[in-house]
N, C-alpha and C positions, 0 to 999 in steps of 0.2 A: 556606186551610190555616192553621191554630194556627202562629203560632211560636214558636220556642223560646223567647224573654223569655217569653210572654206566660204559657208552659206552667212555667217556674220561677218566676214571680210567684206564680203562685195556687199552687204547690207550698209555697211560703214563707210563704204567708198561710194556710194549714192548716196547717201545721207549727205556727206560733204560734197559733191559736188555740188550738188543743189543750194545748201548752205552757202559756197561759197559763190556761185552765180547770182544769188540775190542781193549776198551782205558784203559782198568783199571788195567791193569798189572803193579806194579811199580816195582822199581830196591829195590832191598835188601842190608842194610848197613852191606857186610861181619864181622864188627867189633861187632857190635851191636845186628844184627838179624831184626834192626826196617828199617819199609818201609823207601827209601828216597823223601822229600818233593823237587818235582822242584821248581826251582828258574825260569826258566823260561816255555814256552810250557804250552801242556794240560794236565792235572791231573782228572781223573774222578773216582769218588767215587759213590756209588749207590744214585741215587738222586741228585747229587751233580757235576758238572764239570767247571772246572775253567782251564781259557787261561791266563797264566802270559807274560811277554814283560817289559822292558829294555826303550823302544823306545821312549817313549813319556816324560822320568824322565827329558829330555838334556828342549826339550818345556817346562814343568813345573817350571825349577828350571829359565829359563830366565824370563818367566809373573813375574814369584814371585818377581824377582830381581828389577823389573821396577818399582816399585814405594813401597815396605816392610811397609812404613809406614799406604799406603794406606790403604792393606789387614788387618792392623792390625786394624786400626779403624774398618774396615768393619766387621770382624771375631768379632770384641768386640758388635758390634751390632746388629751379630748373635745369641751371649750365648743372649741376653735379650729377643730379639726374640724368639729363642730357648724353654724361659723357659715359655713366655708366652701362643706362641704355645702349649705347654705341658698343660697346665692349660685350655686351650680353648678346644684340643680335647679329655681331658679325661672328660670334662664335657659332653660335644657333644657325644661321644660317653654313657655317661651315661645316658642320656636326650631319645636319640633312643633307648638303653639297655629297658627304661623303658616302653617308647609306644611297642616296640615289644613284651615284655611280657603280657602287655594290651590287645594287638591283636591277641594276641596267633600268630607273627609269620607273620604279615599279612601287617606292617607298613615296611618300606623299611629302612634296614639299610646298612651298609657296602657292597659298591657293589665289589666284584672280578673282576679285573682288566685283562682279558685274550681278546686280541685280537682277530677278527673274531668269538667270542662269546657272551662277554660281551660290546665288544666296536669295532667301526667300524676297521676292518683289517690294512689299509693302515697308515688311519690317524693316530688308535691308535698307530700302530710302530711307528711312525714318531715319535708324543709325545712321548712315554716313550724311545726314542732314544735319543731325548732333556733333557729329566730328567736326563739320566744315565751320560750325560756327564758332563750337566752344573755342579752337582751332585760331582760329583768325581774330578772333577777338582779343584772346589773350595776346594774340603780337601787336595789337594796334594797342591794347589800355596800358601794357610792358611800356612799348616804345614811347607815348604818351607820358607814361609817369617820370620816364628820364630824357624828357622834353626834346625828344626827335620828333621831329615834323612827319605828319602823313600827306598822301595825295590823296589817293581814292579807294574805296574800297570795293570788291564785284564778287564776278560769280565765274568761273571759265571753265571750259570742255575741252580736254587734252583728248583727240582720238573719242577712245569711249569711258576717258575717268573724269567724271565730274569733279570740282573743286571751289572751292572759294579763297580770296586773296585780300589782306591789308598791304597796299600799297607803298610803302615809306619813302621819303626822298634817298634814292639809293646816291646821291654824294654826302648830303648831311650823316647818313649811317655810315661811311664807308670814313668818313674824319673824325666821327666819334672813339672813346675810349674801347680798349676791347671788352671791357669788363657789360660795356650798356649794350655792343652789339651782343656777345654772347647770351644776355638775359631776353634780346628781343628772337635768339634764333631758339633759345630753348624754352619760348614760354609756351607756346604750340606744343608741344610732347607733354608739358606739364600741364595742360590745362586739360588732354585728353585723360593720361592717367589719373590726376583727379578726379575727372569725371567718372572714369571707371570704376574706382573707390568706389563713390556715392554711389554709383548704379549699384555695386555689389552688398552694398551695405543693405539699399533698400528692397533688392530682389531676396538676401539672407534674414532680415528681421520685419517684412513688411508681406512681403508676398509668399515664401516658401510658407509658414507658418497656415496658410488659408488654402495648402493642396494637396490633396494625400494621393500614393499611388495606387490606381486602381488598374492593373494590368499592362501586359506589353503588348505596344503597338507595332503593328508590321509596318515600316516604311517605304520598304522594298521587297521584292521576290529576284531569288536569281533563274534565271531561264535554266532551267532542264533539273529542276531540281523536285524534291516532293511536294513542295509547298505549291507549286505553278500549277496543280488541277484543284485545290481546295481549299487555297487560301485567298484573299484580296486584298489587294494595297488600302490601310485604311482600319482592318479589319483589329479587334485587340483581344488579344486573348486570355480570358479570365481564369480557364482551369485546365490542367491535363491528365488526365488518368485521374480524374477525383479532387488532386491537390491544388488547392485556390493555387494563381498565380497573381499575387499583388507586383510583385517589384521583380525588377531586372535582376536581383542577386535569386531570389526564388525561381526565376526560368532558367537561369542561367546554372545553380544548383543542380538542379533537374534534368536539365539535357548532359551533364558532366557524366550522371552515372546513364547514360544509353547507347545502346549498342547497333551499329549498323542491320535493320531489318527488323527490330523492332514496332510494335505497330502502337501509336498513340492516338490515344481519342482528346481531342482539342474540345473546349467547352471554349466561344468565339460571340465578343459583340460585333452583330455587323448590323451598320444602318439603323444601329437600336436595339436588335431584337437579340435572343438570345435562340442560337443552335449549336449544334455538335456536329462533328468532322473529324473523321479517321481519315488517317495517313500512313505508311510504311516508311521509317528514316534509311535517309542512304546513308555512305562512311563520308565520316567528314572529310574534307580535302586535303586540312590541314593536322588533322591529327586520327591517326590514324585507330581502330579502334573503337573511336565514339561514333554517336550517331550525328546525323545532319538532318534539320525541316528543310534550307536555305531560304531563310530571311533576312529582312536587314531591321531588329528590332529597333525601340526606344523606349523610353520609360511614358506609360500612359497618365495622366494623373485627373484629378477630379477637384473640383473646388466644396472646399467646408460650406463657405457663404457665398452666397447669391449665387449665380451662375456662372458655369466654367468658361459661356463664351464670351463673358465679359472679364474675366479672370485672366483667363491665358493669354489673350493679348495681348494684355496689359503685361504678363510677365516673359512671355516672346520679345515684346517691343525692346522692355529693357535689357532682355540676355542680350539682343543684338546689339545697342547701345552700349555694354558694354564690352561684351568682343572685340568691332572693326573700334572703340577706341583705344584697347589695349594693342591688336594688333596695327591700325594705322600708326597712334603713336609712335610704339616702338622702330616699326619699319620706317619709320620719319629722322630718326638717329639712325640711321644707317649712312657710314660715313660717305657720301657721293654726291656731291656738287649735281642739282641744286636744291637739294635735300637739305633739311636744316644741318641734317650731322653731319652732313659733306661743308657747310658753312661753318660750322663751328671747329671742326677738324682743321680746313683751309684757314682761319683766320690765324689760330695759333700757331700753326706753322708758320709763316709769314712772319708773325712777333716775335719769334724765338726760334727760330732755327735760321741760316745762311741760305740765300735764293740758292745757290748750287747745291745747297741739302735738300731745303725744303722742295724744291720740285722731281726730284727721284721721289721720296717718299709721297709726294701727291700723285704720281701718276700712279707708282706700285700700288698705291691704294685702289686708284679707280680702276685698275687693269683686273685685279684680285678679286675688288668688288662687284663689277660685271660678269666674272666669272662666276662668281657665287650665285648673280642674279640669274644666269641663264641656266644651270643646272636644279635651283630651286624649282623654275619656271617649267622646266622641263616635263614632269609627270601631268602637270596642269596642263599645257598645249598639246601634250598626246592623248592626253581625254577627251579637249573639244575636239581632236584633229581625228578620234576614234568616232 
């Protein structure tokens, strides 16, 4: 049987072919021989395509204008942030590094970020729409306010991670003080977790307030288990043996004191309606002793006002908005060239340490650091690869 990698690999490598047999022809510099780099338009390279634009520099350089001082505080609260981030998730990342080797594989690290696969379709676009812009924004109105020049700003497709880019003159940034480069490489990390703040703030005193829990939802079924002749993906369950089930700690209560062979009468909304469903629990897998339905629960909930299916989206939308930008952020201070906190790592070493110092400790970094990325990676490519 094909598996799923193996069926979005060659999905991806026709995609770009095709991409690049249309778009990838560039102009030739008659003087030189070398391809010419647009300044503006699409540029596609195998793997690689990039949309540049003009349009947006005239917006950027006015936000920056409106208050310079501001940014500057904020971008200076960034590098601290910046470096802390950096120190939180290569620890984090080493900490999973190490249960996954434990588990051979088996502990959950670094999950891959691909919409309608790894994360729900809509919502995820949405979110990593928010990231790319909040994102890139903050580095053009940063760079702006401490008067480094932009070129262009776009959109580009690495493989299958979407992205967006504020383009700077990389010599004017590169002669600049380090203190203006490090506020332009950390104000991207700081403009996500900001963001995620707000988002948390508003989902905590704006939306939880308007949802109450009304049941658990089966999200999954494990095959071969009790739940696979009488339950469905979808379905929530409001009672069992009599006792309302509101909330995930009430199921979860519940199934604590049951004993493998036990028979449970499920009171279930399915499709609206309300029925009843007996079951017999098997022993749990993991502990032994108790009983098991095998589900993969969640918390059901209902809205106070107006409608839940206007409701929940709206509070889906923002979980996700703030998730991929806590988790993009962070993983964006991850010290690895050309990651911001590989940038801002590499710049200070360079200012303060001896080139014969400072490049042992750059490479030990990115040697360390890859390694961490491929064992993170790891549990994630044997699940598409299962």
């Amino acid at each position: 049987m094909v598996s799923t990698l193996a069926v979005i690999l060659a999905g991806i490598a026709v995609f770009w072919m095709v991409l690049y047999a249309l778009f990838g022809k560039k102009e030739i510099d008659p003087e030189t021989g070398e391809p010419i780099e647009k300044e503006e338009g699409l540029s596609v390279d195998m793997f690689i395509a990039m949309w540049r634009t003009k349009r947006l520099l005239g917006f950027i350089d006015r936000v920056s204008r409106i208050n310079p001082r501001f940014w500057k505080v904020y971008a200076d609260v960034g590098i601290a942030l910046g470096y802390m981030g950096m120190v939180y998730v290569f620890y984090a990342l080493a900490k999973t590094a190490a249960q996954t080797l434990q588990t051979k594989g088996q502990q959950a690290g670094v999950q891959l970020v691909i919409p309608g696969v790894t994360i729900p379709l809509w919502y995820g676009l949405i979110g990593l729409v928010v990231v790319m812009v909040v994102h890139e924004l903050s580095h053009g109105i940063v760079a702006r306010a401490d008067k480094l020049p932009l070129k262009s700003v776009g959109l580009v497709l690495l493989a299958v991670i979407p992205g967006a880019f504020v383009e700077p003159d990389e010599e004017e940034l590169a002669k600049a003080p380090l203190r203006s480069r490090l506020r332009v490489y950390g104000a991207g990390s700081m403009a996500n977790i900001t963001t995620a703040i707000i988002t948390a703030l508003i989902i905590t005193y704006a939306i939880n307030p308007l949802l109450v829990p009304a049941g658990v939802e089966v999200k999954g079924i494990i095959p071969g288990s009790p739940a696979e002749k009488v339950l469905q993906k979808g379905d929530v369950i409001i009672g069992i043996n009599g006792q309302e089930i509101k909330t995930m700690e009430d199921f979860m209560e519940l199934m604590d004191k049951t004993k493998p062979g036990e028979t449970l009468e499920l009171e279930v909304l399915r499709n609206g309606e309300k029925i009843s469903v007996e079951l017999t629990l098997a022993e749990h897998p993991d502990r032994p002793g108790k009983g098991f339905i095998g589900i993969q629960p969640a918390q059901h909930v209902e809205s106070k006002v107006g409608s839940a299916k206007v409701v929940l989206p709206i509070f889906f939308a923002l979980y996700w908005i703030y998730l991929l930008n806590v988790g993009i952020g962070l993983m964006n201070l991850f010290p690895l060239v050309p990651l911001d906190g590989g940038r801002m790592l590499d710049d200070v070493l360079k200012e303060y340490l001896p080139e014969k110092i400072a490049r042992p400790v750059r490479y030990t970094t990115i040697g360390v650091g890859l390694l961490l990325l491929a064992l993170n990676l790891w549990p994630a490519l044997l699940n598409l690869a299962g």
